[in-house]
FILUMLUM-842929 format. One line per 5 residues: their letters; for each residue x, y, z of C-alpha. Coordinates in nm, 2 decimals. Each point is the difference from the previous one (the first is absolute). Layout:
<atoms>
A> X,Y,Z  ...
</atoms>
This chain:
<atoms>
XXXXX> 2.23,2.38,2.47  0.15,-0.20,-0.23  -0.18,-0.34,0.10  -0.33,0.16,0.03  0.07,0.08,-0.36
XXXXX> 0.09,-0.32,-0.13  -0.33,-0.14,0.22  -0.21,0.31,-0.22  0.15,-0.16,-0.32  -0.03,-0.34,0.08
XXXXX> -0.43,0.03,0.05  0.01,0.22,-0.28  0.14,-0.30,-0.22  -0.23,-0.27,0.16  -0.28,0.24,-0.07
XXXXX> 0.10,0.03,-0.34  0.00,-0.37,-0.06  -0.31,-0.09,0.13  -0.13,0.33,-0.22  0.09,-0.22,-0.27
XXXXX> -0.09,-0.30,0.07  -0.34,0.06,0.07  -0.08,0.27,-0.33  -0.25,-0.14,-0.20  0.10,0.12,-0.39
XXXXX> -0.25,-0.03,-0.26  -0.26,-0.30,0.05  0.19,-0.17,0.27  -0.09,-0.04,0.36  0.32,0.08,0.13
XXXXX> 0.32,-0.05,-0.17  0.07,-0.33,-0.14  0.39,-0.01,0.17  -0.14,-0.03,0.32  -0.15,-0.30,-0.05
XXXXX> 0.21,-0.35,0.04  -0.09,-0.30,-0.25  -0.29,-0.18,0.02  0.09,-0.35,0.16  -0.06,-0.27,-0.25
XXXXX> -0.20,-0.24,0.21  0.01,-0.30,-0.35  -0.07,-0.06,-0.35  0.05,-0.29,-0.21  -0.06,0.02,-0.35
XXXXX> -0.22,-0.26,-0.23  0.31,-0.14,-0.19  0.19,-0.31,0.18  0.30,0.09,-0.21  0.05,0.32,0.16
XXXXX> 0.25,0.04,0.27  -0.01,0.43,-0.02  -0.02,0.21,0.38  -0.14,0.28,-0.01  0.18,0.35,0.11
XXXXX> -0.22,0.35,0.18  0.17,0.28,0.00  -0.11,0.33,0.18  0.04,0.36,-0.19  0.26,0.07,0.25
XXXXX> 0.21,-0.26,-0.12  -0.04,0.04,-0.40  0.36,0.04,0.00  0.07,-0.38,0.08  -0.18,-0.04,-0.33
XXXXX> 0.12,-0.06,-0.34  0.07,0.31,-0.22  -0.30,-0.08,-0.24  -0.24,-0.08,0.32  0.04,0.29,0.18
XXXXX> -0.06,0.29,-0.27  -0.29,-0.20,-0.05  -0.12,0.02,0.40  0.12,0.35,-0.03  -0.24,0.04,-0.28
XXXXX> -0.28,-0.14,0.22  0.08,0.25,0.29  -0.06,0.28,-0.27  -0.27,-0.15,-0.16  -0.18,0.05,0.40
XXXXX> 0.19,0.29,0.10  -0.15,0.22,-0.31  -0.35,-0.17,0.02  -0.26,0.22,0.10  -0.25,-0.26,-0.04
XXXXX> 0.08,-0.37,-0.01  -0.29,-0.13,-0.17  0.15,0.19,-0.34  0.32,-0.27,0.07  -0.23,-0.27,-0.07
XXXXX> -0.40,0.00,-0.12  -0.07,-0.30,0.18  0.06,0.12,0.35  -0.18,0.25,-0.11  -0.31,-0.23,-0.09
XXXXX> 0.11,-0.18,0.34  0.00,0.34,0.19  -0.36,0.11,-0.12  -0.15,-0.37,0.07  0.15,0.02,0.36
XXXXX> -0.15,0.33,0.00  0.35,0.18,0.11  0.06,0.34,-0.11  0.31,0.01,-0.25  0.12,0.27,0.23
XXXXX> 0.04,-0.24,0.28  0.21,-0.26,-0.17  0.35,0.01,0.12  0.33,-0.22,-0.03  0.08,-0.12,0.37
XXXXX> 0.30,-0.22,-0.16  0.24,-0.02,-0.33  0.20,-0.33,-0.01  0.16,-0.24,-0.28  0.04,-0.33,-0.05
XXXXX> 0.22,-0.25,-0.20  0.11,-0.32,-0.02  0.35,-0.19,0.05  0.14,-0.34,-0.10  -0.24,-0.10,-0.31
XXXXX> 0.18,0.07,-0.30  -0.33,-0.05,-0.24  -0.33,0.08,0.19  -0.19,0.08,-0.31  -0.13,-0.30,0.02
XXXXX> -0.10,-0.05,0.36  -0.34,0.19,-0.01  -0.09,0.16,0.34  0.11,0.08,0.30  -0.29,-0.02,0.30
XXXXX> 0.16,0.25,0.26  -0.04,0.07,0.38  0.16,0.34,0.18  -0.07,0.16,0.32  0.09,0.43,-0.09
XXXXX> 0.00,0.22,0.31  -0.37,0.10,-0.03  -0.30,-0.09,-0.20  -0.23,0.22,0.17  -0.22,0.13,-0.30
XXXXX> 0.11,-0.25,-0.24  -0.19,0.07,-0.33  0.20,-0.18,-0.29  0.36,-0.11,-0.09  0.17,0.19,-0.30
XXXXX> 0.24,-0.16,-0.24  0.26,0.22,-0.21  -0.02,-0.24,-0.36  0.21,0.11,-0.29  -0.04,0.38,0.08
XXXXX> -0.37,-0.07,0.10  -0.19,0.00,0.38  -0.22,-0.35,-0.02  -0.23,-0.08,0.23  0.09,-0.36,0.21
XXXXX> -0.37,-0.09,-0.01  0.12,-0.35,0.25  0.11,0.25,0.28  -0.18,-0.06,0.32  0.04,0.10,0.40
XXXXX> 0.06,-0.33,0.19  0.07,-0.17,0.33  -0.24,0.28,0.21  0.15,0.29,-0.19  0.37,-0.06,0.00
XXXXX> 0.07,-0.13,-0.33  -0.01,0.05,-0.36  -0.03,-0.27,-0.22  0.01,0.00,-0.40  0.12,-0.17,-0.30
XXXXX> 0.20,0.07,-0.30  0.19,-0.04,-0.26  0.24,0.23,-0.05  0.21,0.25,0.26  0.08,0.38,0.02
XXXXX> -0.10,0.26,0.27  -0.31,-0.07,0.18  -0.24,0.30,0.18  -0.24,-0.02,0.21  -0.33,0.20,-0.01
XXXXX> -0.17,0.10,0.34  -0.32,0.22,0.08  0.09,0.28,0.20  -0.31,0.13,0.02  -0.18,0.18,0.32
XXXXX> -0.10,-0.35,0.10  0.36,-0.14,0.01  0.31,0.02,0.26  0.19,0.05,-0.23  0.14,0.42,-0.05
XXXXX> -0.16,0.16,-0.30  0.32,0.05,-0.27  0.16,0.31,0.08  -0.07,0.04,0.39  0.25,0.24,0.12
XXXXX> -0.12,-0.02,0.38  0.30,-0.16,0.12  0.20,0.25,-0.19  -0.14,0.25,0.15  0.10,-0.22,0.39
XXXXX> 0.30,0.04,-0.12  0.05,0.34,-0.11  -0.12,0.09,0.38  0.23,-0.25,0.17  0.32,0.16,-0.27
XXXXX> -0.11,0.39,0.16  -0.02,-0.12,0.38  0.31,-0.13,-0.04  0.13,0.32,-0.17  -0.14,0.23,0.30
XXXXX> 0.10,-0.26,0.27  0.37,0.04,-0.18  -0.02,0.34,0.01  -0.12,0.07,0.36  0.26,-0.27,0.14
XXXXX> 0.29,0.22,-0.23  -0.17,0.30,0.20  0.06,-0.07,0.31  0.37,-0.20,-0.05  0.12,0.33,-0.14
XXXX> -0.14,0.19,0.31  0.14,-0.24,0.21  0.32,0.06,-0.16  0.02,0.37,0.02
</atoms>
């Protein structure tokens, strides 16, 4: 009895973490601690002088980051996680979003990142970077976000490249990153807020429950 228990608590806790991975809070697909970093494919940046690398980390890691960094990715997540429109985070995806003709409503974030540079001790100077990633998914891809000095910018460079696979932009300057995807009734992607594989899982959590309970049935009738 006691292993059948342990096996009863065991799936609950896999349940439970897949519960979480896959709740979508606020305006984002799914929760952004699911995903893993976009891979940075290249960059190189218009200034010879400049010997920086550049550094993506995912919102599940924000703790590897500096003190001052992360309360600022922090301050992204919440930025998202309270928006009930996304538009209102920045007018010119909203300009973008009616010119696409994409309902606000269907704007989501399918991924929250940052980026940073190492080893150049004075980049003020060495103008723009011209980036290249590959994130998990750019199914839906609408626009590229940039969190500047408290303010969600528009990367108007951002574009889908090499047959849908990757994202390239350029900038000038580095914080957390989000990108914006259409998850309207014409896209793959889940509408924000799809609870249909909570709901998989709240039935697999009672057939377990019963199952446990008929198996501790007949072991105790067995026993008498």
């Amino acid at each position: 009895m006691k292993k059948l228990l342990a096996l009863f608590i065991a799936l609950v806790m896999v349940i439970g973490v897949n519960l979480t991975a896959i709740a979508a809070p606020g305006k984002f697909v799914s929760s952004p601690s699911g995903n893993s970093a976009p891979e940075l494919i290249e960059f190189s940046n218009e200034s010879e002088d400049c010997d920086a690398d550049l550094v993506i980390t995912p919102y599940s890691e924000r703790h590897t980051l500096p003190e001052e960094m992360r309360q600022k990715f922090e301050e992204a997540y919440k930025d998202i996680l309270e928006a009930t429109d996304l538009t209102k985070l920045c007018t010119a995806l909203a300009t973008l979003a009616k010119d696409k003709g994409i309902p606000a409503g269907d704007l989501a974030i399918s991924d929250l990142f940052d980026i940073y540079y190492i080893n150049c001790g004075d980049h003020d100077d060495h103008g723009y970077f011209d980036i290249v990633i590959k994130p998990e998914a750019l199914a839906g891809f609408v626009a590229l976000l940039h969190l500047k000095n408290g303010n969600w910018e528009l990367v108007k460079s951002a574009k889908v490249t090499n047959n849908g696979t990757h994202l390239a932009f350029r900038v000038d300057d580095f914080s957390p990153f989000a990108i914006v995807v259409d998850t309207g009734e014409s896209s793959d992607l889940p509408q924000t807020g799809d609870n249909s594989n909570i709901a998989l899982y709240i039935v697999i959590m009672v057939a377990a429950a019963i199952s446990l309970v008929v198996i501790w049935k007949k072991s105790k009738k067995q026993s008498d």
